[in-house]
KOLPANU-251312 format. One record per residue (C-alpha): residue in three letters; x, y, z. Coordinates in pm, whole numbers, plus 50000, padded with zeros to 5 digits. Layout:
N
<pt "ala",<X,Y,Z>>
...
// end
This chain:
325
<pt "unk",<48613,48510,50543>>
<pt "unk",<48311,48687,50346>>
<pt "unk",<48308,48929,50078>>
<pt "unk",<48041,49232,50108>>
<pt "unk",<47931,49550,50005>>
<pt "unk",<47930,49845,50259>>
<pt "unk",<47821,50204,50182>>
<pt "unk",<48006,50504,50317>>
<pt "unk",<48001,50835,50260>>
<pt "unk",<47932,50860,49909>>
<pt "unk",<48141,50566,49794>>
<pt "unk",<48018,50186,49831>>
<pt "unk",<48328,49949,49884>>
<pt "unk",<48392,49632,49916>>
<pt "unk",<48575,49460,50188>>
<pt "unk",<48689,49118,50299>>
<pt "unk",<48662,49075,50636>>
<pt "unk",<48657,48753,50945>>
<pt "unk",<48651,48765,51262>>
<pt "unk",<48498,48962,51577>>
<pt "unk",<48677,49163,51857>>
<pt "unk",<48868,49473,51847>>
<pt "unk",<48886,49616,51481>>
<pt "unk",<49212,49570,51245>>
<pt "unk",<49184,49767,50907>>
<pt "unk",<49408,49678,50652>>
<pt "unk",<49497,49910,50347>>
<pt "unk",<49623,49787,50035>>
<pt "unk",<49888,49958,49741>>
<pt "unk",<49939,49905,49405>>
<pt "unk",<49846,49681,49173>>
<pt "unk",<49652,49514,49449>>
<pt "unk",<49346,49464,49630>>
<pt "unk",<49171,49345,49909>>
<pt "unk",<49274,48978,49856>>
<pt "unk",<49606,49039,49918>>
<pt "unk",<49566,49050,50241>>
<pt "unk",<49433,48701,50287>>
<pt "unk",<49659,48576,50508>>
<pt "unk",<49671,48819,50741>>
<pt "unk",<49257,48822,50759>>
<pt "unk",<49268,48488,50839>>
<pt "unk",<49584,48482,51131>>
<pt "unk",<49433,48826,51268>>
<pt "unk",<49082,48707,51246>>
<pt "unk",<49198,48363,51484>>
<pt "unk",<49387,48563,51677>>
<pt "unk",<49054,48759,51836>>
<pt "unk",<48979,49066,51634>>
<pt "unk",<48806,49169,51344>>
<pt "unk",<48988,49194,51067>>
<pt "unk",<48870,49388,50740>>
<pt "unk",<49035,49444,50372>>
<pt "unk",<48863,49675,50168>>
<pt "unk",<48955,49703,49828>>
<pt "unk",<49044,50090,49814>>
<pt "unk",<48922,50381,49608>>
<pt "unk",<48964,50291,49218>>
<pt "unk",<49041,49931,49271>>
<pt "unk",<48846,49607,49245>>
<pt "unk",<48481,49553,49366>>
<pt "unk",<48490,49945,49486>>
<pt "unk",<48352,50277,49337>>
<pt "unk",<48607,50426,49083>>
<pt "unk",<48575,50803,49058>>
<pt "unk",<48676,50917,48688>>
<pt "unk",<48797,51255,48805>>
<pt "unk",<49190,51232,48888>>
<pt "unk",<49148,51476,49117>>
<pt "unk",<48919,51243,49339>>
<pt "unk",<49225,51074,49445>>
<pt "unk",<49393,51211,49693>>
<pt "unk",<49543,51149,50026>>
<pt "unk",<49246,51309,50160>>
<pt "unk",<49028,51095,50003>>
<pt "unk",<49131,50801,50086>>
<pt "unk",<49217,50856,50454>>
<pt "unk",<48802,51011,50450>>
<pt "unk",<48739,50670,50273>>
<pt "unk",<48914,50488,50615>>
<pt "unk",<48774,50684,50869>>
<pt "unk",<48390,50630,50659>>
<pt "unk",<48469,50271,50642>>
<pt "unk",<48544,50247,51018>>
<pt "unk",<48243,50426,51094>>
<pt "unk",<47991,50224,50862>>
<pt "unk",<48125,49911,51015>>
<pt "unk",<47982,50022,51338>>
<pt "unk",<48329,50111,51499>>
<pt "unk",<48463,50395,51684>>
<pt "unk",<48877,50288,51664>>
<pt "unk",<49126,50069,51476>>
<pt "unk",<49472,49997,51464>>
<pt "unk",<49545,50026,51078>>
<pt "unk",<49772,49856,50852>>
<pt "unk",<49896,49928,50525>>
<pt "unk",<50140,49811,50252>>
<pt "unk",<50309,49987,49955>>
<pt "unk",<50056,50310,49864>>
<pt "unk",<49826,50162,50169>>
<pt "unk",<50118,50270,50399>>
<pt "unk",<50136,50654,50297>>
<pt "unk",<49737,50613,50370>>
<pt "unk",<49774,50458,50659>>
<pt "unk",<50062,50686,50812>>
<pt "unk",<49827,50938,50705>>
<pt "unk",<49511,50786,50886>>
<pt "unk",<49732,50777,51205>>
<pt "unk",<49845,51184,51144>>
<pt "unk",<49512,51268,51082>>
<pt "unk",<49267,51120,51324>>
<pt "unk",<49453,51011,51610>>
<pt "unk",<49097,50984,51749>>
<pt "unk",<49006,50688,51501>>
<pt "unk",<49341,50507,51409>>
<pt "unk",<49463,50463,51799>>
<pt "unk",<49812,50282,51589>>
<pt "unk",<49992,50184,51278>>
<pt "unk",<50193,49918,51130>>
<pt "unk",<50318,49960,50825>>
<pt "unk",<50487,49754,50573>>
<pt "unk",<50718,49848,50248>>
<pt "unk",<50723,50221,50249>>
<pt "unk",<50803,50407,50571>>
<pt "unk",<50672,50743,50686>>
<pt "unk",<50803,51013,50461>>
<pt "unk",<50739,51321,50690>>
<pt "unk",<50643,51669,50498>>
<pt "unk",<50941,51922,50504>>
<pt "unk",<50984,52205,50320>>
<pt "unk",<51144,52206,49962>>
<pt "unk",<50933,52199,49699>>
<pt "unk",<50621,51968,49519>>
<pt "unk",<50756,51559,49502>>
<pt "unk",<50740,51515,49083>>
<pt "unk",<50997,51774,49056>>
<pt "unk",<51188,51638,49343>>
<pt "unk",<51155,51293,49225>>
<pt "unk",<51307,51348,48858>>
<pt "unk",<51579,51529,49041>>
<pt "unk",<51657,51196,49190>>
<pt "unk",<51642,51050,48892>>
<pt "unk",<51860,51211,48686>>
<pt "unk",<52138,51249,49021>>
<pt "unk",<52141,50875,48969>>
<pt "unk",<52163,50841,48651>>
<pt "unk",<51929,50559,48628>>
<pt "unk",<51653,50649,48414>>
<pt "unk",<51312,50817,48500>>
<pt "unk",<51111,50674,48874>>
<pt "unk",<50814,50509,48770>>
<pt "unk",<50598,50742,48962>>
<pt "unk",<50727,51075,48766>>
<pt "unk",<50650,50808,48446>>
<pt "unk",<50290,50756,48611>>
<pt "unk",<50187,51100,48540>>
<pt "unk",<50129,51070,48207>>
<pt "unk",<49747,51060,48140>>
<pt "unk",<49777,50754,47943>>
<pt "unk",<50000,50565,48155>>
<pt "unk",<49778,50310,48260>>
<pt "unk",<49723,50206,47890>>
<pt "unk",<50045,50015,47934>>
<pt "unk",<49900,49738,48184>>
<pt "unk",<49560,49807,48003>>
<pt "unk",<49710,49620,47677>>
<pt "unk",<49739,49315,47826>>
<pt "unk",<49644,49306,48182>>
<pt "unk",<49741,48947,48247>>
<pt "unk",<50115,49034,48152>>
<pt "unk",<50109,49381,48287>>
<pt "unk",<50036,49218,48635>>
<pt "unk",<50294,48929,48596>>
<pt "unk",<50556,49163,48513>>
<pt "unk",<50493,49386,48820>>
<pt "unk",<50473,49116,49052>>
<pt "unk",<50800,48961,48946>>
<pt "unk",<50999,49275,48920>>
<pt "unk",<50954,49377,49309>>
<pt "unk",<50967,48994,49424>>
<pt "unk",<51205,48866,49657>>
<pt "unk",<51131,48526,49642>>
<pt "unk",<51173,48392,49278>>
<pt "unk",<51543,48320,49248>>
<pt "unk",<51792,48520,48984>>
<pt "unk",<51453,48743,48941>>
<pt "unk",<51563,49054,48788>>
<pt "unk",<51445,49299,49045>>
<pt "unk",<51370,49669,48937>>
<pt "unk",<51491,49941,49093>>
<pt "unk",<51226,50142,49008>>
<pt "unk",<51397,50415,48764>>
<pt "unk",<51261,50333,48413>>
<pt "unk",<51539,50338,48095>>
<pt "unk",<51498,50564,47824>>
<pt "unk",<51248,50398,47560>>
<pt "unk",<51043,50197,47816>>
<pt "unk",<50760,50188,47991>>
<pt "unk",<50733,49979,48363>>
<pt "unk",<50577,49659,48194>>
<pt "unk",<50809,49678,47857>>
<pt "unk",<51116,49696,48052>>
<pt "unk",<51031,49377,48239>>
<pt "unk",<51163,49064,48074>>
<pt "unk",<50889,48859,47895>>
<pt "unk",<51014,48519,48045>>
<pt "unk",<50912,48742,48400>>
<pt "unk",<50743,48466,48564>>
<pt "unk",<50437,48436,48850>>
<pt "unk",<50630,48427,49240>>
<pt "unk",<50633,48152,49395>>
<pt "unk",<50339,48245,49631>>
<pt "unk",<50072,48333,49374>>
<pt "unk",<49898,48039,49266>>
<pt "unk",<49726,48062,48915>>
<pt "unk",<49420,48083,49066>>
<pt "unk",<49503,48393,49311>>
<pt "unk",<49675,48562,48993>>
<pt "unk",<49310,48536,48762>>
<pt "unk",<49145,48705,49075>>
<pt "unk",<49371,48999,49010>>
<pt "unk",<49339,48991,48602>>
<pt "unk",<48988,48972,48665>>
<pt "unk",<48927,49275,48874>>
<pt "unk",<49175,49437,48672>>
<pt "unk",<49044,49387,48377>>
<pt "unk",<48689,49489,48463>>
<pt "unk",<48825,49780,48629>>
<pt "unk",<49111,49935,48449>>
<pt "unk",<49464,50089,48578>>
<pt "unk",<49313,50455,48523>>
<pt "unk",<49182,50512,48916>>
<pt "unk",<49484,50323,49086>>
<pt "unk",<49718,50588,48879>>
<pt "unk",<49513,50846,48962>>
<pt "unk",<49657,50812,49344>>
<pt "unk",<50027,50864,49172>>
<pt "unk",<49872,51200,48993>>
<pt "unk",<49758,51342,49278>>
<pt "unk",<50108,51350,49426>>
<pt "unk",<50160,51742,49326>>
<pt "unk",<49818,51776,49507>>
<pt "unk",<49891,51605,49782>>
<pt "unk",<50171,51793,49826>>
<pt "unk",<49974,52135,49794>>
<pt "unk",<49697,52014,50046>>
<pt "unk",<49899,51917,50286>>
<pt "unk",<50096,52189,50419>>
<pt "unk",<49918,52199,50784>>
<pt "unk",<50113,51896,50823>>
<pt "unk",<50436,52047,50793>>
<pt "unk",<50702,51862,51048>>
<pt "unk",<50397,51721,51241>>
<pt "unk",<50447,51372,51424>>
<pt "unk",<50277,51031,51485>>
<pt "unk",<50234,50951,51819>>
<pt "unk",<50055,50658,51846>>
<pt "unk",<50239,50298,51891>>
<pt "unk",<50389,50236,51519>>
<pt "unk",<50555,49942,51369>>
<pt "unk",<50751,49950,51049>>
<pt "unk",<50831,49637,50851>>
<pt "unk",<51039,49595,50513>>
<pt "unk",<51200,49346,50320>>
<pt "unk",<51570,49346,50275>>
<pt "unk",<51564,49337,49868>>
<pt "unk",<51256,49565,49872>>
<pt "unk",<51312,49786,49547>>
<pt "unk",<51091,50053,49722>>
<pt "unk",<51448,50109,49951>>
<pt "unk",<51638,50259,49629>>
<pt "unk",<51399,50564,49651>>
<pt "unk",<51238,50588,49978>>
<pt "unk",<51497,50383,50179>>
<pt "unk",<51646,50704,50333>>
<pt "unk",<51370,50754,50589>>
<pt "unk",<51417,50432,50740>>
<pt "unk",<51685,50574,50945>>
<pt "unk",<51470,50871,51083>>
<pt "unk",<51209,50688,51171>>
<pt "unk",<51261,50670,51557>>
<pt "unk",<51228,51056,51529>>
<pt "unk",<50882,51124,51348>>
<pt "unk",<50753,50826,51473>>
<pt "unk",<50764,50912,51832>>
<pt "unk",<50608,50550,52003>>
<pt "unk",<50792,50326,51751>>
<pt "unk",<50728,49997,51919>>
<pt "unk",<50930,49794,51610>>
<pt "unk",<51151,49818,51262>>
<pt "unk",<51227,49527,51116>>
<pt "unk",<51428,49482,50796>>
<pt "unk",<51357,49065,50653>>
<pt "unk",<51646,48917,50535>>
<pt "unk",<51622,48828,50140>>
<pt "unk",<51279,48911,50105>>
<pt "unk",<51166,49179,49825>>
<pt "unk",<50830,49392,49835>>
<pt "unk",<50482,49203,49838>>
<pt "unk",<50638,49087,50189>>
<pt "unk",<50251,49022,50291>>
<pt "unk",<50202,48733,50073>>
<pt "unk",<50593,48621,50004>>
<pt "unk",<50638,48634,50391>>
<pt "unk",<50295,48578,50541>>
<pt "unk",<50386,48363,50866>>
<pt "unk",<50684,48636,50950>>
<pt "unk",<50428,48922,50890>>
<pt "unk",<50145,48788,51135>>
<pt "unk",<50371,48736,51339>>
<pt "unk",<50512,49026,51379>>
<pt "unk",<50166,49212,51356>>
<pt "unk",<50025,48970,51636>>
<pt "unk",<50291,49099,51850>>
<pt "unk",<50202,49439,51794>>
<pt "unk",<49876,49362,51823>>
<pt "unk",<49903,49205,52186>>
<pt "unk",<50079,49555,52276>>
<pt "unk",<49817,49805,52099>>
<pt "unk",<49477,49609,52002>>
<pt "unk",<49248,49614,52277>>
<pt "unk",<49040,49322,52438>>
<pt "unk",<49023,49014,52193>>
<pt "unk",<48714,48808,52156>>
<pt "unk",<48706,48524,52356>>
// end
């Protein structure tokens, strides 16, 4: 695996990549990066393909607009197809967890041309229907609950971010811990904040690192984090009124390319978006796979790597072209 520098179309990211053969472009969500999708670089990479991991618009070793508005779905499905194009590639299959799914649904609405199919891990399709802007929708939720605010309505605020900002290290440990599935009695979030607390203060302090990130995998992530700030990966959650407004050619439109969707059974992400899982088959018209991994929780990448490639290889053998030899 190498880590470079690529210039697209008026960003420069940076990407991990291995490999040669058919191209495999994986999209990452929040608070991650490129790295996290080490393990499936590496199994993809083996496997016969070409396997690349940018980190994604406002993240890591990659440009950072400042303008919030820079940040939207639009963006960062232009930033894919760019990528795929400065890498000397016509096609991909593309695969993205957490936000990198909604991008890489999105890829596979889009340009059908460019993103030939899609396997997707965390957060399922969430098709556009009529019925108003999602903040609005989203504290509706909320309050029908009666579970606090969703962190994404919270994530609006412009100073939001300053809440991992003040100490990055913790800010990160918390977030990992609360969507785990793999440390045991770890008290999950569900995602809807109480009154009086932010994401990372309602977190226990004795939150401690999963049992799949190393020390030395978590600095990599403190690192870019702290040179890089939590302003730009927010940004994607304050676009999500603009998204909404941008997007209403793709009213009740479909995916038709081969799809695979992947989640873990104690995925927090399922208390809020867990209700499409059941439509899938029907916006997803070539759904080739849903599978739901018993006890695991929401970085199922890196808690559940061997089940993931796996799986992906599979879908792979179905969907990704002629392998190197």
């Amino acid at each position: 695996m190498q880590t470079r520098l690529i210039k697209t179309d008026g960003l420069t990211q940076q990407v991990l990549e291995a490999g040669t053969g058919p191209l495999v472009l994986f999209v990452h969500g929040f608070p991650e990066l490129g790295i996290s999708w080490r393990a499936q670089v590496q199994a993809v990479a083996a496997a016969g393909y070409r396997a690349v991991a940018p980190d994604m618009r406002g993240y890591g070793g990659t440009d950072k607009p400042t303008q919030t508005d820079q940040h939207t779905l639009l963006h960062l499905v232009g930033d894919m197809v760019d990528l795929v194009g400065a890498l000397g590639e016509t096609e991909c299959v593309v695969v993205g967890h957490d936000w990198g799914a909604p991008v890489a649904w999105h890829c596979a609405l889009l340009r059908p041309d460019v993103f030939k199919a899609v396997f997707g891990l965390s957060v399922p399709f969430q098709p556009r229907r009529a019925g108003g802007p999602p903040t609005p929708a989203m504290a509706a939720i909320a309050k029908r609950l009666g579970r606090g605010e969703l962190y994404m309505s919270q994530f609006q605020a412009p100073d939001a971010h300053l809440a991992f900002e003040r100490d990055v290290a913790t800010g990160l440990r918390k977030g990992f811990y609360a969507y785990d599935g793999a440390t045991p009695d770890a008290r999950q979030s569900t995602g809807f904040i109480a009154p009086g607390h932010d994401f990372v203060s309602e977190v226990s302090d004795d939150a401690t690192l999963p049992p799949w990130m190393t020390p030395e995998h978590m600095d990599e992530y403190v690192q870019a984090f702290t040179r890089g700030g939590f302003k730009g990966p927010m940004d994607w959650y304050r676009c999500l009124d603009l998204n909404w407004s941008l997007t209403g050619f793709l009213q009740g439109q479909r995916i038709h390319q081969p799809s695979f969707f992947m989640v873990g059974e104690r995925d927090p992400v399922r208390h809020y978006a867990g209700q499409h899982e059941a439509g899938l088959k029907d916006w997803l018209t070539d759904l080739r796979g849903q599978v739901v991994v018993p006890g695991a929780g929401h970085w199922i990448q890196q808690e559940r790597p061997a089940q993931v490639n796996a799986a992906l290889l599979g879908f792979l053998d179905q969907v990704g072209g002629q392998k190197a030899a």
